[in-house]
mmCIF file of the N, C-alpha and C atoms, coordinates in Angstrom:
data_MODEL
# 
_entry.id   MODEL 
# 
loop_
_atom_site.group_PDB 
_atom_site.id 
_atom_site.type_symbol 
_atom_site.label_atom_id 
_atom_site.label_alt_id 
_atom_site.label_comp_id 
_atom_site.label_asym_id 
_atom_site.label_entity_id 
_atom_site.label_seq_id 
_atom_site.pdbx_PDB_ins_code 
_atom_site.Cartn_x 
_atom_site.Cartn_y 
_atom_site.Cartn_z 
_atom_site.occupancy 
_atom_site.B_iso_or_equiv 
_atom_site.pdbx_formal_charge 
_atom_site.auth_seq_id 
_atom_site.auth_comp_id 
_atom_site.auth_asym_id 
_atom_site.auth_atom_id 
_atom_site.pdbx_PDB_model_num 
ATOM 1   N N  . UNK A 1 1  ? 96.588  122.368 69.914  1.00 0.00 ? 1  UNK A N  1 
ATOM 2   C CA . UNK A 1 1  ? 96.775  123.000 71.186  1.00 0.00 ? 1  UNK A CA 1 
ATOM 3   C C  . UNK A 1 1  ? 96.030  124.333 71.186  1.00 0.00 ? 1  UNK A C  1 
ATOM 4   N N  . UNK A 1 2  ? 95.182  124.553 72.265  1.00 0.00 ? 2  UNK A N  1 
ATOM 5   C CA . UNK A 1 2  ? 94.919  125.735 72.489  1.00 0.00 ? 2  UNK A CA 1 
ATOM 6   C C  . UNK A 1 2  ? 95.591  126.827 73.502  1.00 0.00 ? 2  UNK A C  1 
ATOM 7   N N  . UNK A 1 3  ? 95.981  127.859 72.685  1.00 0.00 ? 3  UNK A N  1 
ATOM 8   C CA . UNK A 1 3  ? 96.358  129.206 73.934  1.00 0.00 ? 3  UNK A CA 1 
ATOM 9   C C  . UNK A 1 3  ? 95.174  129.866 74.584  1.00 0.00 ? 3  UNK A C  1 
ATOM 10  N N  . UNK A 1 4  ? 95.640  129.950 76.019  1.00 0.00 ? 4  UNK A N  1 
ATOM 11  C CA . UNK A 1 4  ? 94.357  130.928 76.497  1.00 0.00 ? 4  UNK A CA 1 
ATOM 12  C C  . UNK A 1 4  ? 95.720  132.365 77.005  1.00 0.00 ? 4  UNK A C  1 
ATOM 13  N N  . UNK A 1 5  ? 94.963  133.330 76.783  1.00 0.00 ? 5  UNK A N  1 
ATOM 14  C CA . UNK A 1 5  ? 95.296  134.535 77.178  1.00 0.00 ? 5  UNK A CA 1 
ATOM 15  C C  . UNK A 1 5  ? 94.639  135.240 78.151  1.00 0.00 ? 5  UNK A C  1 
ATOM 16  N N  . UNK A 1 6  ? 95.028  135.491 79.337  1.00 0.00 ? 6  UNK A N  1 
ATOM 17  C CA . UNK A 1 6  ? 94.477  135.740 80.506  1.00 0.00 ? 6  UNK A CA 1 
ATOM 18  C C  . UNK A 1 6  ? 93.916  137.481 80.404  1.00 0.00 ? 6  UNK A C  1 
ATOM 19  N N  . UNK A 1 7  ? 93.695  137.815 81.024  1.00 0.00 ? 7  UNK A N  1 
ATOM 20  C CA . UNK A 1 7  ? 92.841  139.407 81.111  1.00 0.00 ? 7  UNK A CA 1 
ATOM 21  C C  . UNK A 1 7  ? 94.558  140.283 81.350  1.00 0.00 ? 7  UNK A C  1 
ATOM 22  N N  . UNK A 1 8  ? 94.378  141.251 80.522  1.00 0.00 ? 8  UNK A N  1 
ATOM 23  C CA . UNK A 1 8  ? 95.493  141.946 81.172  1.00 0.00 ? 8  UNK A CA 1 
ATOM 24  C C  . UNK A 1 8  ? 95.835  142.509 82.625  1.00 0.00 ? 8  UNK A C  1 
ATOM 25  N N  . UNK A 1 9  ? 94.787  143.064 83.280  1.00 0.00 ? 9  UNK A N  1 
ATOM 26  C CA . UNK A 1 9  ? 94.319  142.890 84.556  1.00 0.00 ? 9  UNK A CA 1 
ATOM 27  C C  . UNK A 1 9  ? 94.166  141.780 85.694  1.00 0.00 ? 9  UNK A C  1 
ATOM 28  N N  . UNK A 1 10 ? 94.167  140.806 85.123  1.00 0.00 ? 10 UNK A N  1 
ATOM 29  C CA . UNK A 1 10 ? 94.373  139.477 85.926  1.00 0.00 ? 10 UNK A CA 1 
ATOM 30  C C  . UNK A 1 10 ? 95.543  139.425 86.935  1.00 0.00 ? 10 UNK A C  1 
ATOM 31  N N  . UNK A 1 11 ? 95.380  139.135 88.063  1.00 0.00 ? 11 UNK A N  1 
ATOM 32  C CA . UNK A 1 11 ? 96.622  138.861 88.978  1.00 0.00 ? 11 UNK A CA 1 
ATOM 33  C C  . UNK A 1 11 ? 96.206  137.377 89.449  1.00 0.00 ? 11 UNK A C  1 
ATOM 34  N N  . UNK A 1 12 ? 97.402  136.458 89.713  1.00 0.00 ? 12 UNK A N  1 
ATOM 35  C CA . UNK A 1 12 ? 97.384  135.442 90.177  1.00 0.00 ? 12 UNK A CA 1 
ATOM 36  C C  . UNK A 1 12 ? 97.613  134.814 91.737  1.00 0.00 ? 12 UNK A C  1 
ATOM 37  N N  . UNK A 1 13 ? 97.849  135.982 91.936  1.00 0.00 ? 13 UNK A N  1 
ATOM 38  C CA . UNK A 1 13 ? 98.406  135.614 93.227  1.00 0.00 ? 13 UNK A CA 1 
ATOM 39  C C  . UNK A 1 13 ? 97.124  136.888 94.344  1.00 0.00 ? 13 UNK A C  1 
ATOM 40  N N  . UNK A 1 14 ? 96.495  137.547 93.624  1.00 0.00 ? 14 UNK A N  1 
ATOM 41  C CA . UNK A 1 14 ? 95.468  138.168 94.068  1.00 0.00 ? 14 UNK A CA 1 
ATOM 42  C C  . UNK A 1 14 ? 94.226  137.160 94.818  1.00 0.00 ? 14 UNK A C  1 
ATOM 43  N N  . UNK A 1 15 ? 94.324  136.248 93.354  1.00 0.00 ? 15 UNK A N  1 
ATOM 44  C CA . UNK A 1 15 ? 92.785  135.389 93.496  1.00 0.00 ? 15 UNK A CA 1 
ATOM 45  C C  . UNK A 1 15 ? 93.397  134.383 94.679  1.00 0.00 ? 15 UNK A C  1 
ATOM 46  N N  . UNK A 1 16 ? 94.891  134.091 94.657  1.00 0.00 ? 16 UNK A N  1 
ATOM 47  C CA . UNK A 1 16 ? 94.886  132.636 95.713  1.00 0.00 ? 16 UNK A CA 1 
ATOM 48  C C  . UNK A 1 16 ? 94.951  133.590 96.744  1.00 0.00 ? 16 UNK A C  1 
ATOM 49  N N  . UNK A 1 17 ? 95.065  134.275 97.128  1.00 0.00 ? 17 UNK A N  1 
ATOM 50  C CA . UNK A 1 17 ? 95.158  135.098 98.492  1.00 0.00 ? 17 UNK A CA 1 
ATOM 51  C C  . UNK A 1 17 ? 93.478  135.239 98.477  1.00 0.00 ? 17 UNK A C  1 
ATOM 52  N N  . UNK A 1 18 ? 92.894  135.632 97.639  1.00 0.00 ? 18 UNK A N  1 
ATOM 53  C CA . UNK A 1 18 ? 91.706  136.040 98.356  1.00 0.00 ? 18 UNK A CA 1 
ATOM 54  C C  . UNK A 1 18 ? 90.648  134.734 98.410  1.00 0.00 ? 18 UNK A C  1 
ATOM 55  N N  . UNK A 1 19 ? 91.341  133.015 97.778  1.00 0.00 ? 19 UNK A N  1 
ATOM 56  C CA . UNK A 1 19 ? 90.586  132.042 98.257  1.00 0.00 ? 19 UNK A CA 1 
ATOM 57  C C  . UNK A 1 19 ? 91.346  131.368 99.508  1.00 0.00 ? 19 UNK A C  1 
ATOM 58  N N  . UNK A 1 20 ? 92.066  131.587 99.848  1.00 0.00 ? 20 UNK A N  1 
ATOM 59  C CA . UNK A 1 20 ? 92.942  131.291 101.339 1.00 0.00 ? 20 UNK A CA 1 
ATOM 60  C C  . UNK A 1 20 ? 92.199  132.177 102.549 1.00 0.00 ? 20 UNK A C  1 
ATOM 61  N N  . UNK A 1 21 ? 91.411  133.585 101.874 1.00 0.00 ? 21 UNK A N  1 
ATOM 62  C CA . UNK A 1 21 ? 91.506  133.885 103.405 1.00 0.00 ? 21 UNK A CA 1 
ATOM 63  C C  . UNK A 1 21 ? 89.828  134.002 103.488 1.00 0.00 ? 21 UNK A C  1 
ATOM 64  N N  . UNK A 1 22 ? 88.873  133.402 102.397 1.00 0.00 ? 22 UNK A N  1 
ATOM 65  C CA . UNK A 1 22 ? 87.839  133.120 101.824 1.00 0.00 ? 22 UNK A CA 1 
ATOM 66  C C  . UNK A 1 22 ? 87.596  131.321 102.859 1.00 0.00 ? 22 UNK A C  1 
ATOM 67  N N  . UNK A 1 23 ? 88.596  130.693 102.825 1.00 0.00 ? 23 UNK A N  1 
ATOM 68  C CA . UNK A 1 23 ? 88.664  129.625 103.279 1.00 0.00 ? 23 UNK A CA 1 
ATOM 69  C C  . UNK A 1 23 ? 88.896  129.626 105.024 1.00 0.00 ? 23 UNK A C  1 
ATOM 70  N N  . UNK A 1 24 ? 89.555  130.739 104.984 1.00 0.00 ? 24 UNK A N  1 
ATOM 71  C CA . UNK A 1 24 ? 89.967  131.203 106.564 1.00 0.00 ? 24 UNK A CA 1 
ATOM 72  C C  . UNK A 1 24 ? 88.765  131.878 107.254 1.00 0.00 ? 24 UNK A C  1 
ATOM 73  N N  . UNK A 1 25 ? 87.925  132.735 106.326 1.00 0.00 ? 25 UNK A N  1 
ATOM 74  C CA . UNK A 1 25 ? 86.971  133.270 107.000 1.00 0.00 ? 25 UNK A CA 1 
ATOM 75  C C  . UNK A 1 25 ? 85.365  132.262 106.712 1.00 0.00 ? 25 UNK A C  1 
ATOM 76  N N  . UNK A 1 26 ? 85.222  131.571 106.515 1.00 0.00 ? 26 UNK A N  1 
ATOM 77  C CA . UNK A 1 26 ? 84.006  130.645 105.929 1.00 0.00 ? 26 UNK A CA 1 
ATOM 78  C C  . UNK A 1 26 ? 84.037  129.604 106.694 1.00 0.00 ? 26 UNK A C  1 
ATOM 79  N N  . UNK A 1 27 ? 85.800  129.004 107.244 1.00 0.00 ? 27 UNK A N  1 
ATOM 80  C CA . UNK A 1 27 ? 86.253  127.341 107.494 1.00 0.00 ? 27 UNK A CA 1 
ATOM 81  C C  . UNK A 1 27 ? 85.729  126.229 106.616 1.00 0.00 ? 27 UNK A C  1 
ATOM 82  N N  . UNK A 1 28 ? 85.503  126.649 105.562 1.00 0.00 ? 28 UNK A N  1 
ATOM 83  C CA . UNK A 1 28 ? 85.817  125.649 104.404 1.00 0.00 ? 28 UNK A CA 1 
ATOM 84  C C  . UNK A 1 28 ? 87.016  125.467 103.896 1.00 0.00 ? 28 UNK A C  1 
ATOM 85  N N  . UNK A 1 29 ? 87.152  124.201 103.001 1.00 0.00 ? 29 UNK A N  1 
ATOM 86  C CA . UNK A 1 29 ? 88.316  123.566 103.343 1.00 0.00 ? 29 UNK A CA 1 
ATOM 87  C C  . UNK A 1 29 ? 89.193  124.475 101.533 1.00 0.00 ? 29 UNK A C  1 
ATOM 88  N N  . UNK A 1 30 ? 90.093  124.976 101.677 1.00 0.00 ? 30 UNK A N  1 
ATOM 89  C CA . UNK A 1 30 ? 91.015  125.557 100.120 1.00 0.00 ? 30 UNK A CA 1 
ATOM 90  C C  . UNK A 1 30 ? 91.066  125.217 99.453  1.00 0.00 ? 30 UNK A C  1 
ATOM 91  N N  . UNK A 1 31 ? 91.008  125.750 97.727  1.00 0.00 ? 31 UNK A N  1 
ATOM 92  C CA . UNK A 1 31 ? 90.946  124.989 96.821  1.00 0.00 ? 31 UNK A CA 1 
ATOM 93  C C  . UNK A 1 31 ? 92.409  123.840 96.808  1.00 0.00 ? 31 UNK A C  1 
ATOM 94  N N  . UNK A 1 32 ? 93.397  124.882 97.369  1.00 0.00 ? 32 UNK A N  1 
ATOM 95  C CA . UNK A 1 32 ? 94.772  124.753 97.169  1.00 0.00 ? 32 UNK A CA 1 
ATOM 96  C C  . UNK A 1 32 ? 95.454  124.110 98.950  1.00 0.00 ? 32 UNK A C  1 
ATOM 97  N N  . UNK A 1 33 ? 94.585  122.840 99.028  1.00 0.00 ? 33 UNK A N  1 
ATOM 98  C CA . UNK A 1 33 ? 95.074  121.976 100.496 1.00 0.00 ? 33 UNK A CA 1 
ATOM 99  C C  . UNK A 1 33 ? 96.385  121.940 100.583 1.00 0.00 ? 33 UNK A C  1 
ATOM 100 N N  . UNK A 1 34 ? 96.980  121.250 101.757 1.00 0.00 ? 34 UNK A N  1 
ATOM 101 C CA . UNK A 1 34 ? 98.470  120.815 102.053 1.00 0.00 ? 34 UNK A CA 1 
ATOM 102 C C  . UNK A 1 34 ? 98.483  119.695 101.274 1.00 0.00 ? 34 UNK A C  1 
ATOM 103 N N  . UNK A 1 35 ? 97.350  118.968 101.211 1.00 0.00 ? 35 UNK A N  1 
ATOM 104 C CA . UNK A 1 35 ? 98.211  117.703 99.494  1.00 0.00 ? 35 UNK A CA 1 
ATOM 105 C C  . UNK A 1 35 ? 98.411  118.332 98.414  1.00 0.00 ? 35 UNK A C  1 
ATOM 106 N N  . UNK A 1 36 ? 97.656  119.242 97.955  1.00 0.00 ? 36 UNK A N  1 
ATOM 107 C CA . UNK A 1 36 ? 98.246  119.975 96.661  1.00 0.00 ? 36 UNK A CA 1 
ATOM 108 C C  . UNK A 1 36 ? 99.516  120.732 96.653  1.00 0.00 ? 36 UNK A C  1 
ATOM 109 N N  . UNK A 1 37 ? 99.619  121.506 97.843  1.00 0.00 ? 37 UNK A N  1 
ATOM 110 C CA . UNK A 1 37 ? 100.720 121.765 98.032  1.00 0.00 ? 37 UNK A CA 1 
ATOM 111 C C  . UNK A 1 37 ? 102.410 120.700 98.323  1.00 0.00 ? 37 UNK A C  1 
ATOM 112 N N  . UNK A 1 38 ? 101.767 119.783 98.844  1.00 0.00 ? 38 UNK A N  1 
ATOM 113 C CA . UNK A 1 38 ? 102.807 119.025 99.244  1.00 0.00 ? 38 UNK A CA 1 
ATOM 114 C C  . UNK A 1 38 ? 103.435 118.416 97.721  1.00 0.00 ? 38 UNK A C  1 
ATOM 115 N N  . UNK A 1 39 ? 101.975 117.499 96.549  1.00 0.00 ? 39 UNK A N  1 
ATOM 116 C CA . UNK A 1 39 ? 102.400 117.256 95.571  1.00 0.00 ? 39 UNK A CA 1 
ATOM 117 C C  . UNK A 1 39 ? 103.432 118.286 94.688  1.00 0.00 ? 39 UNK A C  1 
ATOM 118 N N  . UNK A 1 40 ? 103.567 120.011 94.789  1.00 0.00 ? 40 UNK A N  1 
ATOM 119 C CA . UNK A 1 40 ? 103.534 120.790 93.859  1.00 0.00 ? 40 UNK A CA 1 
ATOM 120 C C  . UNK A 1 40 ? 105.128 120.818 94.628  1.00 0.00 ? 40 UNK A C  1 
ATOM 121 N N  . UNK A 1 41 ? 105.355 120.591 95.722  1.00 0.00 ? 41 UNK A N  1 
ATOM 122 C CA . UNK A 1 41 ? 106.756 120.551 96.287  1.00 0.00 ? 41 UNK A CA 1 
ATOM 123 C C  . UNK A 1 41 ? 107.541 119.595 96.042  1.00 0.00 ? 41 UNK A C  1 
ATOM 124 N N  . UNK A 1 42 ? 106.969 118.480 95.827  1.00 0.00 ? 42 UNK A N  1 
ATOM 125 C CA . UNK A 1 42 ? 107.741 117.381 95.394  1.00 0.00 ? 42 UNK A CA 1 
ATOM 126 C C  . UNK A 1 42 ? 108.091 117.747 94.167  1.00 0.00 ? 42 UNK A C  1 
ATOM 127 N N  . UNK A 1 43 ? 107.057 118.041 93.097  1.00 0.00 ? 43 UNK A N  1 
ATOM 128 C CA . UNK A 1 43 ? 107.671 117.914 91.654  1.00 0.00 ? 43 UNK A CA 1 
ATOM 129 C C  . UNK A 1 43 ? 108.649 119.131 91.745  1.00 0.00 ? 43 UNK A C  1 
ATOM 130 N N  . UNK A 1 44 ? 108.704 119.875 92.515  1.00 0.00 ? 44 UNK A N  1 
ATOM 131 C CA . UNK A 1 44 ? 109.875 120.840 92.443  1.00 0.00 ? 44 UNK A CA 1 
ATOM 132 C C  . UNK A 1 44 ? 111.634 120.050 92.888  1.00 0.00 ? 44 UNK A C  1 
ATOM 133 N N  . UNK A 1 45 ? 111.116 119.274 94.091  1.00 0.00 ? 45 UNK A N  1 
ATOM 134 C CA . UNK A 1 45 ? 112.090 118.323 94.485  1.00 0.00 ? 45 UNK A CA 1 
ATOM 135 C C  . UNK A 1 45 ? 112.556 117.420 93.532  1.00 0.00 ? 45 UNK A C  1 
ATOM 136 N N  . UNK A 1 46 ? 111.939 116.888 92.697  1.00 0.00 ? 46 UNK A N  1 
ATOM 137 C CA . UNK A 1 46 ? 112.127 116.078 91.505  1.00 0.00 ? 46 UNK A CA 1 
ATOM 138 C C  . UNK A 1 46 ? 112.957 116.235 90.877  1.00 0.00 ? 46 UNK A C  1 
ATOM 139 N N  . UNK A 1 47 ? 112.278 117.863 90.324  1.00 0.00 ? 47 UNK A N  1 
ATOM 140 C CA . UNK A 1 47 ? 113.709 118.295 88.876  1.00 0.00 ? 47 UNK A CA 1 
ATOM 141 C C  . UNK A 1 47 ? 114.901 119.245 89.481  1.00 0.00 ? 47 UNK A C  1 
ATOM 142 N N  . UNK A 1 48 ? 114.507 119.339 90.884  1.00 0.00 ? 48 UNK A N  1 
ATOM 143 C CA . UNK A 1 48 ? 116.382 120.076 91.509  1.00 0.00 ? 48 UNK A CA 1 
ATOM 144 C C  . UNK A 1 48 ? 116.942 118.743 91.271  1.00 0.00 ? 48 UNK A C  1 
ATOM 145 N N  . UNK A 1 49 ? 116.406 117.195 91.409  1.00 0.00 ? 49 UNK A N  1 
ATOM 146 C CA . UNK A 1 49 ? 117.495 116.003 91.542  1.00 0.00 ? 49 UNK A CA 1 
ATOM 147 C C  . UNK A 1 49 ? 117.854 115.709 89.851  1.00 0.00 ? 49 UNK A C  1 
ATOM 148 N N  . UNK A 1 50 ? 116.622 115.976 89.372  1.00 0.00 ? 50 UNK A N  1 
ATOM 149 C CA . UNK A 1 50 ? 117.396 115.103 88.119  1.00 0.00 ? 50 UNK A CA 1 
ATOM 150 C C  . UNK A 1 50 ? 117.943 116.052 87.359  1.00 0.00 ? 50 UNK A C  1 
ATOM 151 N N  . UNK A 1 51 ? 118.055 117.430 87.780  1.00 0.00 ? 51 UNK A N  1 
ATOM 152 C CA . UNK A 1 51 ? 119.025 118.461 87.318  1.00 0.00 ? 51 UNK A CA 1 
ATOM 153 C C  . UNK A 1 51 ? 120.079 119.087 87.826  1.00 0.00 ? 51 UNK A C  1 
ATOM 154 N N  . UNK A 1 52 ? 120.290 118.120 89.155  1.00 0.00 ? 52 UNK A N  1 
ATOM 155 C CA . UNK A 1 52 ? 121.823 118.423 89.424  1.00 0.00 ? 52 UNK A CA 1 
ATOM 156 C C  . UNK A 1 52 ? 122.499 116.610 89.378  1.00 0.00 ? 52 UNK A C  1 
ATOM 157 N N  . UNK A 1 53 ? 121.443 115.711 89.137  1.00 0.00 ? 53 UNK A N  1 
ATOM 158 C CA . UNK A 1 53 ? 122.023 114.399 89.279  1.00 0.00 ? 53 UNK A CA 1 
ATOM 159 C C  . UNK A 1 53 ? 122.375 113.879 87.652  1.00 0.00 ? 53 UNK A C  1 
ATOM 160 N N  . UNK A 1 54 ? 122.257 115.065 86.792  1.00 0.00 ? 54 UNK A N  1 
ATOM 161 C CA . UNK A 1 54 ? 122.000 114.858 85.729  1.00 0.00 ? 54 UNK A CA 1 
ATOM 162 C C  . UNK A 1 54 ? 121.158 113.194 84.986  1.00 0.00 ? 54 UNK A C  1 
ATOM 163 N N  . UNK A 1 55 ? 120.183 113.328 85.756  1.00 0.00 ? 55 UNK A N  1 
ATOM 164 C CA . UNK A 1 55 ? 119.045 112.009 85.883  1.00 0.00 ? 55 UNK A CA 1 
ATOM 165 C C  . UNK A 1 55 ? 118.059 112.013 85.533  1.00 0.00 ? 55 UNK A C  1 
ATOM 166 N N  . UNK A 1 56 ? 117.244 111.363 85.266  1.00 0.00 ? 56 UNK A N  1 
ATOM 167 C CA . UNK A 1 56 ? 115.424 111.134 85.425  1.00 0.00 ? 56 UNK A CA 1 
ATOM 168 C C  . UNK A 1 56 ? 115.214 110.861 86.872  1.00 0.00 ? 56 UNK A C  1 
ATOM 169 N N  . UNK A 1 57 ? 113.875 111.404 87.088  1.00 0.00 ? 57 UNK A N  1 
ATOM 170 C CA . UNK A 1 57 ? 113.762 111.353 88.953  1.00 0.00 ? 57 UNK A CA 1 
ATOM 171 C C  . UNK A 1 57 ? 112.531 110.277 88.602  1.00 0.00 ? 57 UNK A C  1 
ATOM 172 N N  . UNK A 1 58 ? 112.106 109.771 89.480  1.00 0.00 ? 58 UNK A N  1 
ATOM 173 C CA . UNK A 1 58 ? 111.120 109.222 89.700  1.00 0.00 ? 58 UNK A CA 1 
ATOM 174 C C  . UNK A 1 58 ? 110.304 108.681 90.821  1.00 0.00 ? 58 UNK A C  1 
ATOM 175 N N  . UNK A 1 59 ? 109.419 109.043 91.276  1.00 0.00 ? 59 UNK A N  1 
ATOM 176 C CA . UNK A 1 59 ? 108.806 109.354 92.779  1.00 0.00 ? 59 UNK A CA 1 
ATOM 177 C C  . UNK A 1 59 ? 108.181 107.514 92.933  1.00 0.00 ? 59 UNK A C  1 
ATOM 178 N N  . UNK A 1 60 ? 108.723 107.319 94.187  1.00 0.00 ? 60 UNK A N  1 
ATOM 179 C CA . UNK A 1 60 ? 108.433 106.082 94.552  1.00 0.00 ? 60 UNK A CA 1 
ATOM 180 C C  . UNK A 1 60 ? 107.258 106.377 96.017  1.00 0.00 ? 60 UNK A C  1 
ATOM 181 N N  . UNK A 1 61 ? 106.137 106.352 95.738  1.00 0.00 ? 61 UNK A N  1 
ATOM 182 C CA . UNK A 1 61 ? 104.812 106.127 96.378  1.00 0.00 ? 61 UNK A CA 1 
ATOM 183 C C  . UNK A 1 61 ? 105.239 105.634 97.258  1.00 0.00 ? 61 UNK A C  1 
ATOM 184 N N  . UNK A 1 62 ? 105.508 104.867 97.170  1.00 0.00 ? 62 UNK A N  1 
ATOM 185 C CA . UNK A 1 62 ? 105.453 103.518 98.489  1.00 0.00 ? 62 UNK A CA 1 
ATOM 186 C C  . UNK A 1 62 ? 106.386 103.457 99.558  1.00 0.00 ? 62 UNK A C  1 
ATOM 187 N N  . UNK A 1 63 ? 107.565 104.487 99.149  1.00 0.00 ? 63 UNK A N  1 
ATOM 188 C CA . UNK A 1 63 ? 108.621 104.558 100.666 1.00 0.00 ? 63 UNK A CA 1 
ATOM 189 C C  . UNK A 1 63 ? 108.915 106.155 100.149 1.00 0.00 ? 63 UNK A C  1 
ATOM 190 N N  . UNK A 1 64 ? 107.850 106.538 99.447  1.00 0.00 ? 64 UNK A N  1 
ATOM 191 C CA . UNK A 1 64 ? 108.023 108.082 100.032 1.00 0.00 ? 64 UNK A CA 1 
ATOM 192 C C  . UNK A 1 64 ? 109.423 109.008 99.657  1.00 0.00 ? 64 UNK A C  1 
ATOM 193 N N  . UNK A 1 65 ? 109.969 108.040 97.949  1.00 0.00 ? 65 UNK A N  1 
ATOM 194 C CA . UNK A 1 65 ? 111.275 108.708 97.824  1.00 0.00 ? 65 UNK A CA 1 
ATOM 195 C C  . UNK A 1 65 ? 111.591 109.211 96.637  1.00 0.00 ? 65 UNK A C  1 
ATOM 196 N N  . UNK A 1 66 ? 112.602 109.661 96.125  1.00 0.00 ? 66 UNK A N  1 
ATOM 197 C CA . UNK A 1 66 ? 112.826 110.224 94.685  1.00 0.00 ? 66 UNK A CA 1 
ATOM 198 C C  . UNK A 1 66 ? 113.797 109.063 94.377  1.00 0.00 ? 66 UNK A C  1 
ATOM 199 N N  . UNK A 1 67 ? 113.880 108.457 93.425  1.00 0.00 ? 67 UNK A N  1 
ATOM 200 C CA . UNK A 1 67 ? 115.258 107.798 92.898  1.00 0.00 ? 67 UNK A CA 1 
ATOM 201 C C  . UNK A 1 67 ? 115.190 108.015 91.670  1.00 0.00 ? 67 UNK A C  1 
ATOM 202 N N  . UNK A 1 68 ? 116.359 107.360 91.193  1.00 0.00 ? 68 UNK A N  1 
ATOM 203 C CA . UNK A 1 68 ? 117.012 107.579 89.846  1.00 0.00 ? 68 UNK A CA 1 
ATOM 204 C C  . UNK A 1 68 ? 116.263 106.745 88.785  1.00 0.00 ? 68 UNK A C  1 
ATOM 205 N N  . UNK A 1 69 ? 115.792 107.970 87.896  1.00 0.00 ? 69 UNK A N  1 
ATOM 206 C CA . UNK A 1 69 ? 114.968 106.619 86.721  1.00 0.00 ? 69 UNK A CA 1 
ATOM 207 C C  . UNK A 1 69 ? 115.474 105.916 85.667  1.00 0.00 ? 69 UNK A C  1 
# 
């Protein structure tokens, strides 16, 4: 495994703000679309279920659901 260590100076939330409004002022399309976003919400949806359902979650594609794995 490799560690990377970021710049001490580095902010993260600097750079997505300044490719959101990079994307806003250009109308090219974000690195960070509504599918990336949407995927990054689900897996959040995922482990609230299988950590209060005390479960495995598992995302069903095809009707768009979480069930029990």
């Amino acid at each position: 495994m490799t560690n990377y260590n970021a710049p001490p100076d580095y902010d993260d939330t600097r750079e997505h703000l300044w490719n959101f409004f990079q994307s806003v002022k250009t109308r090219q399309p974000s690195i960070e679309d509504a599918e990336f976003g949407n995927n990054a919400a689900i897996a959040c949806h995922m482990a609230n279920y299988s950590y209060f359902n005390k479960a495995a979650a598992v995302w069903n594609a095809e009707g768009k659901t979480i069930e029990r794995g």
